[in-house]
Every structure is written in structure tokens, then in C-alpha cells.
Kinemage of the C-alpha trace (Angstrom):
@kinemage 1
@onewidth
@group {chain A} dominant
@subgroup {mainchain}
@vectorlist {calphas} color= white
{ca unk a 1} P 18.035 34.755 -15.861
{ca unk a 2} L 20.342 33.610 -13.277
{ca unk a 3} L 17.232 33.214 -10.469
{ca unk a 4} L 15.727 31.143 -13.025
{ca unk a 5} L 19.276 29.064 -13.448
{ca unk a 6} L 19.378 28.863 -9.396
{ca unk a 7} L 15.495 27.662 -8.971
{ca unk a 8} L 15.861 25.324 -11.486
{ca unk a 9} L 19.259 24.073 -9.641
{ca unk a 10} L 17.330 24.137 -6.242
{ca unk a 11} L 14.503 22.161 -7.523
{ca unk a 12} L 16.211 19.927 -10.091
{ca unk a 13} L 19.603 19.014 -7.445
{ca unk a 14} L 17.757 17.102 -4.870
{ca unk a 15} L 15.011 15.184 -7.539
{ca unk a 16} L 18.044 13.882 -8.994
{ca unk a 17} L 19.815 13.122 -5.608
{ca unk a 18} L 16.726 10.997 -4.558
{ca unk a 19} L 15.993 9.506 -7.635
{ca unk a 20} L 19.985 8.285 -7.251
{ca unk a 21} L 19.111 6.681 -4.386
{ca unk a 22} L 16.066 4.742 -5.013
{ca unk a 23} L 18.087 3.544 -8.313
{ca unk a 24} L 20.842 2.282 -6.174
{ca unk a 25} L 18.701 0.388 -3.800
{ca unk a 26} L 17.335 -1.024 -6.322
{ca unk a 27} L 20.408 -2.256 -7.949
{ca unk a 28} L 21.796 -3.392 -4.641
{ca unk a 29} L 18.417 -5.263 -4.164
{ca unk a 30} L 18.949 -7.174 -7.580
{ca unk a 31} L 22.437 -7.843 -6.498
{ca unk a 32} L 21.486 -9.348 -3.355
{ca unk a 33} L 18.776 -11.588 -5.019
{ca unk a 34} L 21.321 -12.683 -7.497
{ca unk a 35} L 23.384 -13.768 -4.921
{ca unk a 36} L 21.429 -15.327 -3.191
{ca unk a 37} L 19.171 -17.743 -6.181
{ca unk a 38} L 21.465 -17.804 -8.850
{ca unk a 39} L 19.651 -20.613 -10.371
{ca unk a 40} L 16.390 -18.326 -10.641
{ca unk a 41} L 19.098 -15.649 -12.571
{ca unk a 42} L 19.739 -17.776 -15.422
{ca unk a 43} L 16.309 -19.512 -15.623
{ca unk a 44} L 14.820 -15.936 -16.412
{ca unk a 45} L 17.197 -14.795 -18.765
{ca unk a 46} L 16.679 -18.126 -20.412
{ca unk a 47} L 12.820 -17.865 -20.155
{ca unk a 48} L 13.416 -14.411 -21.834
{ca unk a 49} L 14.855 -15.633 -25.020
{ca unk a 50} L 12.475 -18.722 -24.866
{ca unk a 51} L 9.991 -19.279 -28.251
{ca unk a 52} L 5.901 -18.680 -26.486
{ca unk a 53} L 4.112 -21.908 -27.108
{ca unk a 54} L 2.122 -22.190 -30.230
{ca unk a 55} L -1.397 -21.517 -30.025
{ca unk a 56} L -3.872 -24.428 -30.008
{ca unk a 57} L -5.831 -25.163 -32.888
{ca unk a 58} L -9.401 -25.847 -33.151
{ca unk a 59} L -10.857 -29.139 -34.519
{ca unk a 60} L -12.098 -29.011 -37.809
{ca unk a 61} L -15.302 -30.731 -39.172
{ca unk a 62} L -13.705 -34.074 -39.397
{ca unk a 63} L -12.443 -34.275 -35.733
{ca unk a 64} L -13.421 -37.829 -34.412
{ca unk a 65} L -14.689 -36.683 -31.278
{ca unk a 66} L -16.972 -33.898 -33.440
{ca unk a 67} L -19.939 -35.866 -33.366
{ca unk a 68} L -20.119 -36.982 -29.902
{ca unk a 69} L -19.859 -32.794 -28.485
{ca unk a 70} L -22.509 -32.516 -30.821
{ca unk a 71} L -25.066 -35.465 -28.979
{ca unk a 72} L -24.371 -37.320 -31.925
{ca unk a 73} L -22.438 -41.197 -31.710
{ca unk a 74} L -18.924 -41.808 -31.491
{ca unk a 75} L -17.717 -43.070 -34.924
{ca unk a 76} L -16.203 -46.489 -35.423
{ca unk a 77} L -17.162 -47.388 -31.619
């Protein structure tokens, strides 16, 4: 039991060293490109939060310009 509790140490120590690491660079990353366009920050968090745009609608029967994708006339013109 304890070679298993020293393998696992061995081989789970340094994975979690390294991942560490790459977390921190990456949080010192974000913090540099905060500081630098903090404009951009707030524009994404704002985006975030923002409502999508509705979808479009398609034209019913009655649309005026229904004929006239159809080769038919233009009413009223």
C-alpha cells in the first residue's frame, strides 16, 4: 500500500505542479489584456448578459412583395 501511496504522489505531484503553471499564465495573460483594453473588458461582460436578436420571420401569403418573387406583378404599382 504505501508504494502505491508514493507512485501515485510521484505521478500525481508534478501533473498538478504544471497544470499550476499553465493556470497562472493564463491568469496573468487575462490580467495583462485587461490592463491593457479595458474598454474591450466591459464590452464583453456586457455582450454576455446581452438579449440574442430575435429571429427573422418569414413573409406570409399576403406579403406585398409575394407576387413579384413569384414572376407575378407588383400590386398597386
Amino acid at each position: 500500500m504505501p508504494q502505491v501511496i508514493e507512485f501515485l504522489f510521484i505521478l500525481v505531484l508534478p501533473l498538478v505542479v504544471v497544470g499550476g503553471a499553465v493556470v497562472s499564465l493564463f491568469a496573468v495573460g487575462a490580467l495583462f489584456d485587461f490592463l491593457d483594453n479595458p474598454g474591450v473588458f466591459t464590452e464583453q461582460i456586457e455582450a454576455a448578459f446581452r438579449r440574442p436578436p430575435k429571429l427573422p420571420k418569414l413573409a406570409g401569403a399576403d406579403h406585398y412583395y409575394r407576387p413579384y418573387w413569384l414572376g407575378g406583378t407588383k400590386r398597386g404599382g
